[in-house]
N, C-alpha and C positions, 0 to 999 in steps of 0.2 A: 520301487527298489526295496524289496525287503532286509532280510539279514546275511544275504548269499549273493556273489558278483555271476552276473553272465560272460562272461569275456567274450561274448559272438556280440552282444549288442551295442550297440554306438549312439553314444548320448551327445546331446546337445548343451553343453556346458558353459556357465557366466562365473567368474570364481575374482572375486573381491578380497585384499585384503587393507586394513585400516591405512587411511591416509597418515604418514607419519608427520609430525610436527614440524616444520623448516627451524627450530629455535634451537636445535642441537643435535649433537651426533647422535648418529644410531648405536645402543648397547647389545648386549648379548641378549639381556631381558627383553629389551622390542624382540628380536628375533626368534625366540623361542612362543610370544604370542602367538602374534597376527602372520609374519611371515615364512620361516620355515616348516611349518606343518603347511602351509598352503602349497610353497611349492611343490613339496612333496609330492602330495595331492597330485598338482598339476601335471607335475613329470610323468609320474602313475598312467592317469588320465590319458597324456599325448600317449605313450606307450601302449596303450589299449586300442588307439585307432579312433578315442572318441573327439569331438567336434568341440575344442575348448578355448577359450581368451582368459586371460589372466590381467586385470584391469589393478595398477597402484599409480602413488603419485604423492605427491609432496602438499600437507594441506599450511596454506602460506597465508592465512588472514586469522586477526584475534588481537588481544593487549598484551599476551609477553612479548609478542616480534618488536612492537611498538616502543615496547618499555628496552628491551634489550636495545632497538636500534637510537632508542634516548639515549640510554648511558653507554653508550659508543657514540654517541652524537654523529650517527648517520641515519641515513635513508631505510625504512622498512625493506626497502626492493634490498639493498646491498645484503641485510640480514639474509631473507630467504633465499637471494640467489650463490650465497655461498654454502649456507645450506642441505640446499636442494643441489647442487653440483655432489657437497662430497658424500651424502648420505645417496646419490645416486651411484657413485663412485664405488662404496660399502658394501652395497646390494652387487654390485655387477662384482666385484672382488669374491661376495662369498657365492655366488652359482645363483643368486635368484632368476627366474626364469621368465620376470615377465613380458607381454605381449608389448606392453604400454608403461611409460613413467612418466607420469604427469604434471602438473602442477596448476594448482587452482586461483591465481594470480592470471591466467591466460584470457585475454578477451573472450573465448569458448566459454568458458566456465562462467564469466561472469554473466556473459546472454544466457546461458541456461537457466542458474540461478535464480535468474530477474523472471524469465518464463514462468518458470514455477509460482513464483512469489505472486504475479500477475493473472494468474490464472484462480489464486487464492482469493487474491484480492476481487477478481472482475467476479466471481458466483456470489462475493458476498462472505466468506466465510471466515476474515479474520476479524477478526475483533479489535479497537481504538479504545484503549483504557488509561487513564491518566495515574500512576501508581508514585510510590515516593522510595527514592531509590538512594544506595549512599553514593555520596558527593565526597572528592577529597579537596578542601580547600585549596589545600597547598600545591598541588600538581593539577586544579582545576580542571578535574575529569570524573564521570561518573565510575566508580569501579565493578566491574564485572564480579562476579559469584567469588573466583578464586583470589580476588585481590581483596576480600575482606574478612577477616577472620576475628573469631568471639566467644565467646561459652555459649551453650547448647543452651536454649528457655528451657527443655524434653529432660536431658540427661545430663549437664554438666559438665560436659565435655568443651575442654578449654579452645580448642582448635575448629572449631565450626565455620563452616564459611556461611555467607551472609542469610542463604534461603534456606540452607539444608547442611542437616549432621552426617559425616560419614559413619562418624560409630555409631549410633543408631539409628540411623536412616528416615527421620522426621524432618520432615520440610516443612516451613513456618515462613511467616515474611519475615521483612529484614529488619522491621521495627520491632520484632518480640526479641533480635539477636540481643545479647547483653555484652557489654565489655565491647562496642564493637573497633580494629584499629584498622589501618589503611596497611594494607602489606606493602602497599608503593614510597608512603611516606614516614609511614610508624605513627602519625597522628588518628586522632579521634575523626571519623568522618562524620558529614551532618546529611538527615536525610533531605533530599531536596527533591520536587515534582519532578515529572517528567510523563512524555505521552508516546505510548508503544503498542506495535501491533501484536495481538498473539492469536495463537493457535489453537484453536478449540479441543484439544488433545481428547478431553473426557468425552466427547459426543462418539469417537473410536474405539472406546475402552470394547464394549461387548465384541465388534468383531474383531477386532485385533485381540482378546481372549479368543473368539473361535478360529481363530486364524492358527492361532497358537498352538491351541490343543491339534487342531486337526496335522498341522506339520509333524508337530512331536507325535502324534499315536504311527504316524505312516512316514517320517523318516527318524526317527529315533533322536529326538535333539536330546542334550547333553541335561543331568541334571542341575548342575550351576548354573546355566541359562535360564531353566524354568524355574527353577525356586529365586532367581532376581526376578525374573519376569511377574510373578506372582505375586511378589512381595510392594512392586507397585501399583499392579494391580487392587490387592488389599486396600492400599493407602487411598486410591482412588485418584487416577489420573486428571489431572486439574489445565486450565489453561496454560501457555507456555510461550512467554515474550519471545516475536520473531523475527523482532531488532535489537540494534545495542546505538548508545550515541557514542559513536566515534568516528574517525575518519579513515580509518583503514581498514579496508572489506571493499564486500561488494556493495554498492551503494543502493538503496531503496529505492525502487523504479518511480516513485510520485512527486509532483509538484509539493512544493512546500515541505520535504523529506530531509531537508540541509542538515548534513551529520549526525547522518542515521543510516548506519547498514544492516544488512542480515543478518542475523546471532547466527556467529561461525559452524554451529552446532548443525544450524539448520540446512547451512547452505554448505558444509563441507560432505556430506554425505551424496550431492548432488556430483560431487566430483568424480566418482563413478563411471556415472553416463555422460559427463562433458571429455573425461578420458578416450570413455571408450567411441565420442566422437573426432575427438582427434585421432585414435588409431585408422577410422574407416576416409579420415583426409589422407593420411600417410599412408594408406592402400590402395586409394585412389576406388574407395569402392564405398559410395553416400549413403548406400541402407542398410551399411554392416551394422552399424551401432543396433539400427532396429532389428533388426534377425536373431539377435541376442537379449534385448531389454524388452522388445514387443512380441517376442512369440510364445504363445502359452508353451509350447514343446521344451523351452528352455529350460533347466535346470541352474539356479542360482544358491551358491554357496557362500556365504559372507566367512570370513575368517576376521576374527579380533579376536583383543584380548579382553581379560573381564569388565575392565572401568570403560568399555566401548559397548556392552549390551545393551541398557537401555536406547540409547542411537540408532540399533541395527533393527533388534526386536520390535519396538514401540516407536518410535518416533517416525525414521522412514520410513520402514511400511505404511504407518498411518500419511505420511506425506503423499505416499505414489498410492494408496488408499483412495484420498481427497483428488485429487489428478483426474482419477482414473473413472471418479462419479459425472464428471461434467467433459473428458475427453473422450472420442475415437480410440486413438491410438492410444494402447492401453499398457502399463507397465507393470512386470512380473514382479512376484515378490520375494525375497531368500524360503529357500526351501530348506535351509538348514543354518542354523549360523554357529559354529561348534568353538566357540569361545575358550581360551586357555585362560587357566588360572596365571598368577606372575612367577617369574623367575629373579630368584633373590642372587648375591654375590658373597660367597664363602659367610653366608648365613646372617646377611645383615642387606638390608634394600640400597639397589644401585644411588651412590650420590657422589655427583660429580662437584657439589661445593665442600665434600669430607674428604674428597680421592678414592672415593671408594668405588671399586668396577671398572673398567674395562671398556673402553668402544669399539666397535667392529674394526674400521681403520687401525687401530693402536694393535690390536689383537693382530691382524691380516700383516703387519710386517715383521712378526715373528714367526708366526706357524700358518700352514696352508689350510684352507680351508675345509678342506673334506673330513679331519680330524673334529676340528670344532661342528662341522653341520652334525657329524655323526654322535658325540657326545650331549651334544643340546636333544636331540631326536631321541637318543637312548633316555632322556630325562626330560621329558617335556612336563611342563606343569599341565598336562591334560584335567584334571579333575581335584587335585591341590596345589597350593605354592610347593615348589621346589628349589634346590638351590646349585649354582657352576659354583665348585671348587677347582682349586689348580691341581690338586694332588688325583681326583676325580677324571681329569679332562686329561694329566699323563697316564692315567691307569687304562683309561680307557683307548687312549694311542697305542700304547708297547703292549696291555693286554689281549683286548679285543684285535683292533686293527692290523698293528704288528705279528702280532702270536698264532693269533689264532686265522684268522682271512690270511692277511700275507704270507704266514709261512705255508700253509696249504696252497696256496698255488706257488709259491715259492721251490717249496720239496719237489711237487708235481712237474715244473719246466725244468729244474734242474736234471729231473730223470731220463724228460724223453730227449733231452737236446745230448744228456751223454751216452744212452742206448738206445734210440732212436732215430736221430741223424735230425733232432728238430719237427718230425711230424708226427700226424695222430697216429698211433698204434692199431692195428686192428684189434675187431669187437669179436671173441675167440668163445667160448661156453660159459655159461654164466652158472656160476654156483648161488646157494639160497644168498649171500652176503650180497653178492652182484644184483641179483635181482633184488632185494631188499633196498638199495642204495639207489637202484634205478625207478623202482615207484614208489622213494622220498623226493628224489629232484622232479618227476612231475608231477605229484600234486601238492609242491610249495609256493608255486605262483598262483593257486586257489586261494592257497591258506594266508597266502599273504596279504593278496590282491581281496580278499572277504574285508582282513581289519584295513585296510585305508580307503575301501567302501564307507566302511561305516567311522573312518574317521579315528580309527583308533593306534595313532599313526606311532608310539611308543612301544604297541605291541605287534606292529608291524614288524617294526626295525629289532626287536628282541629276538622273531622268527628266523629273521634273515640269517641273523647272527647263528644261531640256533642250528642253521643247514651248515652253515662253515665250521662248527662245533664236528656235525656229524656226518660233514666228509672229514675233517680229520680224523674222527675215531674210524673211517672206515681203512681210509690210508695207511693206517696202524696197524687194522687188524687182517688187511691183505698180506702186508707185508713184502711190496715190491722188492726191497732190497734182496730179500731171499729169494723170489720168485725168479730173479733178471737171471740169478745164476744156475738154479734148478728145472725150472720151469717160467721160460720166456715169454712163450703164451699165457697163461696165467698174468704174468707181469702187466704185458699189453693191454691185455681184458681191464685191470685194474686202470691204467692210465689212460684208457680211451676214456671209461668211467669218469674219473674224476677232471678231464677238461672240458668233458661235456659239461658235467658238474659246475667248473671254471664259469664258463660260459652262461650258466642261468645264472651263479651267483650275480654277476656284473647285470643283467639283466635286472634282478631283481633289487640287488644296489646303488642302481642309477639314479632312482630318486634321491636319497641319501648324501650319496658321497658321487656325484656324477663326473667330478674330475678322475678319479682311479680310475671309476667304471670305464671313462674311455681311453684311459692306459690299457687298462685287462684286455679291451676288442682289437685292441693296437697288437698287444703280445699276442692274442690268438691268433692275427691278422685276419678276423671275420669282423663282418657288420652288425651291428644294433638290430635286431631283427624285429626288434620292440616286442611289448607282453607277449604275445602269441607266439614268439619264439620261445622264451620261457620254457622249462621244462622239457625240453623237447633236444633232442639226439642228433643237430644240425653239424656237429663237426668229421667228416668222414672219414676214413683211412685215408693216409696219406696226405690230407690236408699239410702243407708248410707253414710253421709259426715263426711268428713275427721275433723281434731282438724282446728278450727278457731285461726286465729292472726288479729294482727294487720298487714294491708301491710305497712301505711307510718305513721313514727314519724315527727308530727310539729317539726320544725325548730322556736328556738326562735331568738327573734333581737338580743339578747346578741351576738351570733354566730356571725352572718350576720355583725354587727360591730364590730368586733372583726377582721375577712377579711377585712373591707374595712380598716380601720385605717393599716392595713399591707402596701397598694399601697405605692407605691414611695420608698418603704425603700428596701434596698438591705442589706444580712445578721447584721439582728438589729441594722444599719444605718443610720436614716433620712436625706435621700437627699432635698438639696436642692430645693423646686418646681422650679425655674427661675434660669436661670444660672445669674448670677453678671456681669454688665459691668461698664466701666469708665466711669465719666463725660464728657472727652474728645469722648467718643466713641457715647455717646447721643447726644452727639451737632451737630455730623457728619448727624444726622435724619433732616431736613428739611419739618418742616410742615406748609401749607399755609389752607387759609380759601378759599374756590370755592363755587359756586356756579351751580346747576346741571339746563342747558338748555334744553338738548334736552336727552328722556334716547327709548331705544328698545330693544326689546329682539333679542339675537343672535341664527339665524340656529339651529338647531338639537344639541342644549344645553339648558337641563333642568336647570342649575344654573347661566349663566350666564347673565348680560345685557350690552349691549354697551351702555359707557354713556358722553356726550360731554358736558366739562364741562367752566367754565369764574374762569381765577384766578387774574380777575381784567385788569393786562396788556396782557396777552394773551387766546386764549382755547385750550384745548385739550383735545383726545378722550380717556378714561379709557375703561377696561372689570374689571366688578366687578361682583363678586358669590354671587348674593344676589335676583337672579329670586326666588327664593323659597319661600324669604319673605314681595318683591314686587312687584306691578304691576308698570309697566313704568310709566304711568300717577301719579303714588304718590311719585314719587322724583323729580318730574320737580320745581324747584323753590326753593328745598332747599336748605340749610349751609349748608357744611360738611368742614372735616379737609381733608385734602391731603396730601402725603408725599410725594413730588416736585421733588426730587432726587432722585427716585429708576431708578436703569437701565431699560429700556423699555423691555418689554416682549411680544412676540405675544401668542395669544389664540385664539383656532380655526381660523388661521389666520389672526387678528385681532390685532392692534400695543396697546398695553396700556402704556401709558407714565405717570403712579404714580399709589397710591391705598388710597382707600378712606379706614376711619378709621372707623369701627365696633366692635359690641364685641357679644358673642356667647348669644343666648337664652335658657331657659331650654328645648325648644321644638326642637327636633330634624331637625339636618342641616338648623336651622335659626339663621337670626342674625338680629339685628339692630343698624344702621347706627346711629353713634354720629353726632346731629344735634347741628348746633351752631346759637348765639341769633342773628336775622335779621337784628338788628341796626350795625354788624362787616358786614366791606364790603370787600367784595372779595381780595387776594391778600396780607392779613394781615398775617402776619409771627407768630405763634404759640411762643410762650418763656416760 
């Protein structure tokens, strides 16, 4: 597949996306990842005629299920099975499309998992290593990565979890952590023995680098996949524990294994293919699963979001890698895994312990669906974070949707149902406009159908929009109203045009917004003819159309503030915005007056600058995020405030010894720097 779609050719397609967590509801942010760019895709895909499954599911084992179903003092199952119902519920509410909804708590999943594990284990290839892991005294349980948090030994970074920094992306044992506390109990944990099987990860590294490259030179993978991928690659891929001791998973297939399962990481990726074996029981057809996992012909697309790369990239491939050296039946690999960036909420990350954002369900009982898939689609975090606002998501209702698609075919059925008698108008002499308008609508399902080829599914849905733009401007510039009464022919020509028109848009809108799109086939009273009908002149004279609606209701502001006044509150609570500190705990901030000498921008960092500053009796070097909002040459000379006492931090290895004081702009990821009057000289202490 190059950079051009064939529309004659028919692919044999595997399209995966991230198993979602059973521990909570699904947000707008899940959605704009891993799943609506896929179904997009998918819809696309069926509409082409190509040969596609669509494999998700619910991944149901780990220690928050555990820990939530403690402090509910119930049963793990009760957690995921509530879950897993309503984030099923979510998904069917907003148009998801898949084949299969899973869940990896199912005796299938658990026998596959163990397969794999056993097939590891019977060539010899994991490794028994006895390592010292933290222990919480007090809830007597080993904590996994995410349940222990500490300062970085690397960088200083107070929030690290046990192996590995998110901010600078060093991974270390858990004995170098410093400060380390129990996110479960708030106590100090102790390290204590323990013996675990792991995965030879590093014996993979070179071909899982050539694996890599050669994907990306021949399907185009995305650059925030390669440059994660890369960047562990650098680090150099190390062994990787492929149990955990606890009692919730899937259990470890050996003798003498007693409360020890499979680290979730390992065995949720296998849910997959235990999925898409449960789809081929419920088809009553046993080799489905393999005519899609085992055949080289397949094409496999993994869709996640960015904290799910290393998983998709590196881990499982290398898993079905190792399989694949000692089995027959052999397992394909993603041929592409087009990972989104995250989706933030009115400019600040979803959190459901602040009130902040929005869940699918909460959303779906005030506005329909087709508005939100379309507004998340128009702003996908393809290639950076992005963020849903509510003034965004009504603009994009009464603007785009409303205005511009709806009133166009709006105008258009009001026409011919009041000079027409309700059917297609004949197709009368075409002037340069007519024809101009006729070969845009067929080759827009190229132009379309090209970017969600290759994945670039926010500049899809811009195009779409784009031909609704420019049948209205043609609608205008015919000018039916005048023709119906001068020249009726004329008129006809124009309205046979734009139902034709009608008719692709819904074709090429389906993946998007697929509940309108099949109002629009309703009102024309013709069928989905699917991509191949696209662009093409299927509605004939005379043709009878169907009862007209309205597609999209304005959203008023009342609404819209009505949502945002909700944020921050948690059930009919106003929270606090700022948490409260002492007087004594603000004195402890130390801020001086500096002055900035010398400033540059740092390496392969779009935000930050190195900057060496005079705080009277000494200097020293800062990184501050604020490249976005200047050029180095316009801070050389200023005031600023300082705070004197932060612990030093490196950035992109880089020592920054305080942070200079800024505050946010309305314009996104800028800020500006508090400048202070030039008669204070450097060195002056803040009170």
């Amino acid at each position: 597949m190059g950079n051009s779609v064939n529309n004659s050719s028919k692919e044999k397609v595997l399209v995966t996306s991230a198993l979602p967590y059973a521990n909570g509801r699904i947000h707008l942010g899940h959605l704009s990842g891993a799943y609506l760019p896929a179904d997009i895709y998918v819809r696309y895909k069926r509409l082409k005629g190509d040969d596609i499954i669509y494999i998700c599911g619910s991944d149901e084992h780990g220690v928050p299920i555990t820990i939530t179903a403690d402090n509910e003092k119930v049963s793990p199952k009760v957690i995921i099975d509530r879950y897993h119902e309503l984030n099923k519920l979510a998904f069917e509410k907003f148009g998801m499309s898949f084949d299969i909804y899973s869940r990896t708590s199912l005796p299938l999943h658990h026998d596959t998992a163990q397969e794999f594990f056993k097939s590891y284990f019977d060539q010899g290839l994991l490794i028994e290593k006895k390592s010292f892991q933290f222990y919480d005294e007090k809830v007597k349980m080993f904590l996994p990565d995410r349940y222990v948090e500490g300062t970085c030994p690397r960088c200083g970074y107070e929030e690290a979890r046990s192996d590995e920094c998110e901010k600078c992306g060093s991974l270390y044992e858990p004995s170098e952590l410093k400060k380390p506390k129990s996110k479960i109990s708030g106590e100090t944990p102790v390290l204590k023995e323990t013996s675990h099987w792991y995965f030879p990860l590093g014996k993979y590294q070179e071909r899982l680098e050539k694996y890599i490259n050669e994907m990306s030179e021949k399907y185009g993978w995305k650059d925030n996949v390669l440059q994660y991928c890369r960047g562990w690659f650098k680090e150099g891929l190390k062994d990787r524990a492929y149990t955990r001791d606890l009692d919730w998973g899937v259990k470890v297939p050996l003798d003498g294994a007693d409360g020890k399962v499979l680290y979730v990481w390992f065995e949720a990726v296998l849910g997959y293919i235990s999925a898409t074996k449960e789809l081929s029981e419920k088809r009553n057809d046993p080799d489905l699963w393999k005519k899609y996992w085992q055949d080289a012909n397949t094409k496999y697309v993994a869709f996640i979001g960015k904290d799910n790369i290393v998983f998709h990239t590196i881990i499982f491939p290398a898993m079905l890698m190792a399989w694949n050296d000692v089995n027959s039946e052999k397992y394909i690999l993603p041929q592409n895994v087009p990972a989104n960036e995250f989706l933030n909420f009115e400019g600040k990350k979803f959190s459901k312990s602040r009130g902040w954002g929005v869940d699918v369900l909460e959303f779906l009982e005030l506005f329909s669906a087709d508005p939100l898939r379309y507004t998340l689609a128009a702003n996908l975090p393809e290639n950076k974070d992005t963020d849903f606002y509510w003034k965004e998501f009504q603009s994009r209702n009464n603007g785009d949707l409303a205005d511009i698609l709806g009133n166009f075919i709006n105008r258009t059925f009001t026409f011919v149902n009041k000079h027409f008698d309700g059917k297609v108008p004949p197709l009368g002499q075409l002037d340069k406009i007519d024809q101009g308008m006729i070969e845009l609508v067929r080759d827009y399902p190229k132009k379309v159908g090209d970017l969600i080829e290759r994945y670039k599914i926010k500049d899809a849905v811009f195009e779409m929009m784009n031909l609704a733009r420019a049948a209205n401007k043609y609608f205008n510039d015919s000018e039916p109203w005048v023709n119906v009464k001068k020249n009726k022919e004329k008129c006809a020509t124009t309205l046979n045009i734009c139902l034709n028109c009608i008719y692709t848009l819904a074709e090429l809108f389906e993946p998007v917004i697929p509940f309108s799109s099949a109002k629009i086939f309703k009102m024309l009273n013709a069928e989905n003819g699917g991509w191949i009908s696209s662009g093409n002149f299927v509605l004939n004279e005379g043709h009878v159309l169907g009862t007209t609606e309205i597609l999209f209701q304005k959203i008023e502001d009342k609404l819209i503030e009505e949502q945002t006044s909700k944020l921050g509150k948690i059930e009919g609570e106003e929270k606090p915005e700022d948490e409260e500190i002492t007087i004594e705990e603000f004195k402890k901030v130390k801020l001086k007056v500096a002055v900035i000498k010398n400033a540059e921008k740092v390496k392969k960092s779009e935000k930050l600058l190195k900057l060496q500053i005079d705080l009277g009796n000494e200097e020293r070097q800062l990184v501050a995020g604020v490249a976005k909002s200047y050029e180095p040459e316009q801070l050389i000379g200023k005031k600023v405030l300082v705070v004197v006492n932060l612990k030093p931090a490196k950035l992109f290895g880089l020592e920054s010894q305080g942070m200079i004081l800024a505050v946010d702009t309305t314009e996104e990821g800028k800020v500006k720097i508090i400048e202070i009057d030039q008669s204070i000289n450097p060195g002056t202490l803040a009170k």
